[in-house]
C-alpha positions in Angstrom: -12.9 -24.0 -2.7 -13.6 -25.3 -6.2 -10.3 -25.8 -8.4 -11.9 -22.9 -10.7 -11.9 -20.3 -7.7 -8.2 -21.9 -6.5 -7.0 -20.4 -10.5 -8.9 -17.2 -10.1 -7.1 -16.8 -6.9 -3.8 -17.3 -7.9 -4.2 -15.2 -11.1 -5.0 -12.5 -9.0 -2.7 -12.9 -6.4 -0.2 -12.8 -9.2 -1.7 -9.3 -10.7 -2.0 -7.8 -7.6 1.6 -7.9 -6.2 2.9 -6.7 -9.1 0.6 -3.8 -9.5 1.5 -3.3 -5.4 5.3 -3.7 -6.0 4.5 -0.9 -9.1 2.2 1.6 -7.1 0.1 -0.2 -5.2 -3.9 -1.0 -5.7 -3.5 -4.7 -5.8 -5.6 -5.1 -3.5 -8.3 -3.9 -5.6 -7.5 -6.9 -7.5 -8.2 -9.5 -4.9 -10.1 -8.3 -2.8 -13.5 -8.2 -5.1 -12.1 -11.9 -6.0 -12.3 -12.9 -2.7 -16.2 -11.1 -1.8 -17.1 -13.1 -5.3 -16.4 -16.5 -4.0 -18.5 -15.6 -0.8 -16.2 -14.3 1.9 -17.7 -11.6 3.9 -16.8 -7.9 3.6 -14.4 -8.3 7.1 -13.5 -11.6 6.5 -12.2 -11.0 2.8 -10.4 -7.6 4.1 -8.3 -9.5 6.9 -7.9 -12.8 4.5 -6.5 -10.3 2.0 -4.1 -8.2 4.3 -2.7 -11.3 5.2 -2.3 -12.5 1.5 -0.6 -9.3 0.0 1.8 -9.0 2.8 4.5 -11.6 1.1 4.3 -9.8 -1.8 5.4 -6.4 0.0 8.9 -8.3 1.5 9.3 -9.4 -2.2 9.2 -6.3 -3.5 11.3 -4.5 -1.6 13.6 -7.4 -2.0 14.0 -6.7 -5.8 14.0 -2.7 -5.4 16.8 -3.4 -2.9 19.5 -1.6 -5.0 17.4 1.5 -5.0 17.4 1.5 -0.7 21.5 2.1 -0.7 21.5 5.2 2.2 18.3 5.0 3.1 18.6 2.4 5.7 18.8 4.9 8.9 15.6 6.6 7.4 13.9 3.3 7.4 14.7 2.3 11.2 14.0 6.0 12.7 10.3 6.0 10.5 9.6 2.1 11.5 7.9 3.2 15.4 6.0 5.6 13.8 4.5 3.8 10.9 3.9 0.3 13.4 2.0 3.1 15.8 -0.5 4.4 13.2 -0.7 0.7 11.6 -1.6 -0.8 14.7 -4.4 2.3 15.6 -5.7 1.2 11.8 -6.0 -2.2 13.0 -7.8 -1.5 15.9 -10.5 0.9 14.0 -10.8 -2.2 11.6 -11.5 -4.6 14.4 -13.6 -1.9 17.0 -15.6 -0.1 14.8 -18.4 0.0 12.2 -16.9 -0.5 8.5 -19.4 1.5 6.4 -18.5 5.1 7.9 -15.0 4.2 6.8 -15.9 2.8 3.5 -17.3 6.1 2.5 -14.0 8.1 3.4 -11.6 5.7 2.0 -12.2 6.6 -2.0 -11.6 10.5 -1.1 -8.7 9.2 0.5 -7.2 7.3 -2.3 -8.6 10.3 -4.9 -6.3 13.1 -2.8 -3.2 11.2 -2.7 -4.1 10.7 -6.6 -4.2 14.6 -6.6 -1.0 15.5 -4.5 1.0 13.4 -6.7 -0.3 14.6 -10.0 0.2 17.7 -8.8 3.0 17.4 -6.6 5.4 20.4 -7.5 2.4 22.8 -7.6 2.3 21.6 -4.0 5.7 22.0 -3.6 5.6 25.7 -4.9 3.0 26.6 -1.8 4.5 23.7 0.9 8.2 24.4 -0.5 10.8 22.0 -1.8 11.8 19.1 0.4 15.2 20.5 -0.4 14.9 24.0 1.2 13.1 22.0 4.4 15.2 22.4 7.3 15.9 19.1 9.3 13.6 19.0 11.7 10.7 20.6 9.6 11.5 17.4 7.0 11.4 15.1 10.1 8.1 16.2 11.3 6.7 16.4 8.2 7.9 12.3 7.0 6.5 11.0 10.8 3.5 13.0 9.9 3.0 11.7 6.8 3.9 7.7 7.5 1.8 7.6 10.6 -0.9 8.7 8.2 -0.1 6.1 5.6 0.1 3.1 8.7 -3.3 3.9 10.3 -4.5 3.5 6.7 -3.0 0.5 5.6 -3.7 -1.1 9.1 -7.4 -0.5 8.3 -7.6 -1.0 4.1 -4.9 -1.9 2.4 -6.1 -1.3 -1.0 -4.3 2.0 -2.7 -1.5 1.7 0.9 1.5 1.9 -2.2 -0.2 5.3 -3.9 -0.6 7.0 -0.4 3.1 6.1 0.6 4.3 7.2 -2.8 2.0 10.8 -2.8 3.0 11.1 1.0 6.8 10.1 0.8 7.4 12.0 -2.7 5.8 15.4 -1.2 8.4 15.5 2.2 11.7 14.0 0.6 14.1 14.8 -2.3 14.6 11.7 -4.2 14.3 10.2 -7.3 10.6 8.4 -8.0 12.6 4.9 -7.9 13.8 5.4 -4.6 11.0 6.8 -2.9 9.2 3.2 -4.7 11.7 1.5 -3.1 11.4 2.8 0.3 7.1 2.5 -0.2 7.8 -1.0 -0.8 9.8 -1.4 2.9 7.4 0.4 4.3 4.4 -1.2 2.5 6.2 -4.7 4.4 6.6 -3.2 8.0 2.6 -2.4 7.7 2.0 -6.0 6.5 4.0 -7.7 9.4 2.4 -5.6 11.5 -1.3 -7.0 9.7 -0.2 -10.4 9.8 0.3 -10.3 13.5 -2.6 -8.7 15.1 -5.2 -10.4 12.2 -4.1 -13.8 13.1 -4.7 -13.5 16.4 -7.8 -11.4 16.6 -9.5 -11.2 13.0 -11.6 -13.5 10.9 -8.8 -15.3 8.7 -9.5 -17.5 6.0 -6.7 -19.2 6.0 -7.1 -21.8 3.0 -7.4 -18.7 0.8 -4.0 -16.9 2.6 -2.3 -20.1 1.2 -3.2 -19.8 -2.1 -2.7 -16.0 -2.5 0.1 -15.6 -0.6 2.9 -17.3 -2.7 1.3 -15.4 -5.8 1.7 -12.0 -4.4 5.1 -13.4 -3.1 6.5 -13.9 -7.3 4.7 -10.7 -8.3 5.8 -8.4 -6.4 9.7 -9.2 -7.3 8.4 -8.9 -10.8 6.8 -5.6 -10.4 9.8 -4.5 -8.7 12.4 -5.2 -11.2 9.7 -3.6 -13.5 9.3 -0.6 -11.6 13.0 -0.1 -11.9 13.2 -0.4 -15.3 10.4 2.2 -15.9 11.6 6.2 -16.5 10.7 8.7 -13.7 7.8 10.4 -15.6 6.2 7.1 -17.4 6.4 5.5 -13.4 4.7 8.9 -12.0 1.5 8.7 -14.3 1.5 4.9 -14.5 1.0 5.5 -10.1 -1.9 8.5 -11.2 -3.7 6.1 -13.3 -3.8 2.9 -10.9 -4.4 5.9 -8.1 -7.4 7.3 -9.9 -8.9 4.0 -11.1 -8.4 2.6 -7.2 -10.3 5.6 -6.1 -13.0 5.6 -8.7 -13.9 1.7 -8.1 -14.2 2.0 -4.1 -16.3 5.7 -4.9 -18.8 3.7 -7.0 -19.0 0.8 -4.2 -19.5 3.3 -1.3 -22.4 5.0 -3.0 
């Protein structure tokens, strides 16, 4: 690694956990950085689950004050989301990646869509509020076993799929369903970490640059994300949602 590619690196490690620790799509950042300095397609996906992982535990670090009450949601949601991240690291490691490289930008493009247009989807689904308790229980495991068998697989756009998910089954505040994307966003990472180390093609020279990047970041973002109103948050999540989706559309096809 040239001392040119080493800067790149850390530039974009820094860019892409604080766009994570805002809505997530960092990955987007690092992961073409990575393909351009001549990792393969598999090798650059694992190298960079690794990488952005840090940055997750950072982030929900600094958005810590918006997690007060949430903590026995977290721990009863944690089995479920490990379950459906460790089925997306299996499909990552078992099966062919170009069947799932053309399904990932529609994925990205409709949790753009449900939270653009999240109360429309309230008006048919209903409000969270009017949910009773174990129609919102099924509906949140539903939804985060969704969100962990995609970030197990790609984690690029794992932030906007938590945030459309989450923000659709419970009612809270943007800030705090951010805050609870970002603990969630970890679980899936340690999860990453774990089973990539052992079984997937880690490039670990570039983990050790990228990994402390994401790390600073993502507290950044955080304490950004906090400071940001409710609606300028919302659209500022569209826009990374719908550029994510666009880029991996146009690389698919």
């Amino acid at each position: 690694m040239s001392p040119w590619e080493a800067i790149g690196l850390l530039a974009a490690g820094l860019g892409a956990g604080t766009v994570n620790a805002i809505a997530g799509g960092g990955s987007l950042i690092t992961f073409p950085v990575l393909v351009a300095i001549g990792l393969p397609g598999v090798a650059a996906n694992v190298s960079n689950s690794l990488s952005v992982a840090p940055g997750y535990a950072s982030s929900a670090l600094g958005s810590r004050a918006d997690l007060a009450g949430q903590r026995g949601r977290v721990l009863r949601v944690i089995p479920t989301l490990i379950l459906g991240a460790l089925g997306g690291c299996a499909l990552l490691l078992l099966t062919p990646r170009s069947v799932f490289d053309v399904v990932v930008p529609f994925l990205v493009l409709g949790a753009t869509a449900m939270l653009a247009f999240q109360n429309k989807l309230r008006g048919l689904a209903g409000h969270p509020k009017d949910y009773t308790p174990r129609r919102a229980a099924v509906y949140l495991h539903v939804a985060v076993f969704l969100c962990g068998l995609y970030g197990g697989y790609f984690n690029a756009a794992l932030g906007v799929l938590l945030i459309a998910g989450l923000a659709l089954v419970l009612d809270e505040p943007l800030r705090r369903v951010s805050a609870l994307k970002n603990v969630l966003s970890a679980v899936v990472g340690v999860v990453t970490v774990l089973i990539y180390s052992a079984f997937g093609p880690v490039n670990w020279a570039v983990v050790a640059v990228l990994a402390p990047a994401t790390v600073v970041g993502g507290y950044v973002g955080a304490k950004l994300a906090r400071r940001l109103p409710s609606h300028i948050l919302r659209w500022v999540i569209i826009t990374f949602g719908a550029v994510v989706g666009v880029v991996l559309l146009v690389r698919a096809f």
